[in-house]
N, C-alpha and C positions, 0 to 999 in steps of 0.2 A: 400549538400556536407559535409561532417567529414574531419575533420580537423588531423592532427597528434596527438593532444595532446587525444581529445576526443577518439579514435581509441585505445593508449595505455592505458588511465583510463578505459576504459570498458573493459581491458583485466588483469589490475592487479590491477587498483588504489577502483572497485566498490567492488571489493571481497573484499580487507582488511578494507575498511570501515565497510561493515557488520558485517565481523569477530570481530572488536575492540568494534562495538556500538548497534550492530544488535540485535533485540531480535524473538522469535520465536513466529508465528502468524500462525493462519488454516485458508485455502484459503478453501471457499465450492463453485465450480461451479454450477450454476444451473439445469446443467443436473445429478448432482448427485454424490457422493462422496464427499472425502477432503484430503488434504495433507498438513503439517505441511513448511511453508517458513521462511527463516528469513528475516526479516525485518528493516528499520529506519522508526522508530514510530513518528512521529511531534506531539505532543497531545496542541490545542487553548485552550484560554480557552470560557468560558461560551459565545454566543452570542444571542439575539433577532432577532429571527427571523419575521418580521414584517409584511412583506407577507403571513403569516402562521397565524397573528391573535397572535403576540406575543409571540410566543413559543421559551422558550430557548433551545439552541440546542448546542451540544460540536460535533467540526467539527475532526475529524484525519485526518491526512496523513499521507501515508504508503509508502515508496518508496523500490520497490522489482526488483531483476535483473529481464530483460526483457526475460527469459530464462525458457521453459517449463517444464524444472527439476528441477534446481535451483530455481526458484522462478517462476514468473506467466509470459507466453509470453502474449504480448498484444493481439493477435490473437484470443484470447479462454476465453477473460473477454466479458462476455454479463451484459452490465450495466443496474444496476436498478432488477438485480435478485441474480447475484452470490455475495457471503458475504465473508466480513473474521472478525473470532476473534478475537477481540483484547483489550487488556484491557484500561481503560479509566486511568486508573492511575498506575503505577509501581506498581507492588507486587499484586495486583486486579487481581477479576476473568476475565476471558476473556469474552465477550460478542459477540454475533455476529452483525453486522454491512452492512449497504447496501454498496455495490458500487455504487457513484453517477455518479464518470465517474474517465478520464484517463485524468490529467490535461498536462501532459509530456513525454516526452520517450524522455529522453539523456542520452549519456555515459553511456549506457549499464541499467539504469534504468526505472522503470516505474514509475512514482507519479501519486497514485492513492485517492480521495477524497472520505471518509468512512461518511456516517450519519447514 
């Protein structure tokens, strides 16, 4: 159940967050294509991955409106194929990146886990 407050932030409070801190990323589905979203970037830093035999690995999070114009509906992420660019440091080139999965969907956003 949605609450009042989550109901009015996903209608004015997720959009000016973007517009204030947001930066622009390329969503590529798997099935083909791409389209430029904006985004809140979360960039980790460095972690060992130890499972993997040690491998350091920089995790992102991306949190985009849950919205198939505006940003990515969750409907249409197929994880572990579709990517998005995004750069690992400000002012960087963009890189492409996996979708590992979809950690959230509140208030109007999606937090999506890039490796």
């Amino acid at each position: 159940m949605t609450n009042r407050f989550a109901t009015q932030f996903k209608k004015t409070g997720s959009r000016g967050l973007l517009y204030q801190f947001g930066e622009s990323v390329t969503y590529y589905p798997l099935a083909g294509g791409s389209r430029s979203v904006t985004a809140l970037v979360l960039r980790d830093e460095l972690s060992v991955v130890a499972e993997l035999g040690d491998v350091q690995s920089q995790s992102i999070v991306v949190r985009v409106l849950n919205d198939s114009t505006l940003g990515i509906a969750s409907t249409e992420i197929e994880t572990g194929g579709d990517e998005i660019a995004v750069a690992l440091r400000v002012g960087e080139a963009a890189t492409r990146r996996a979708i590992v999965r979809v950690q959230a969907d509140s208030t109007g956003f999606l937090r999506i886990l890039l490796q």
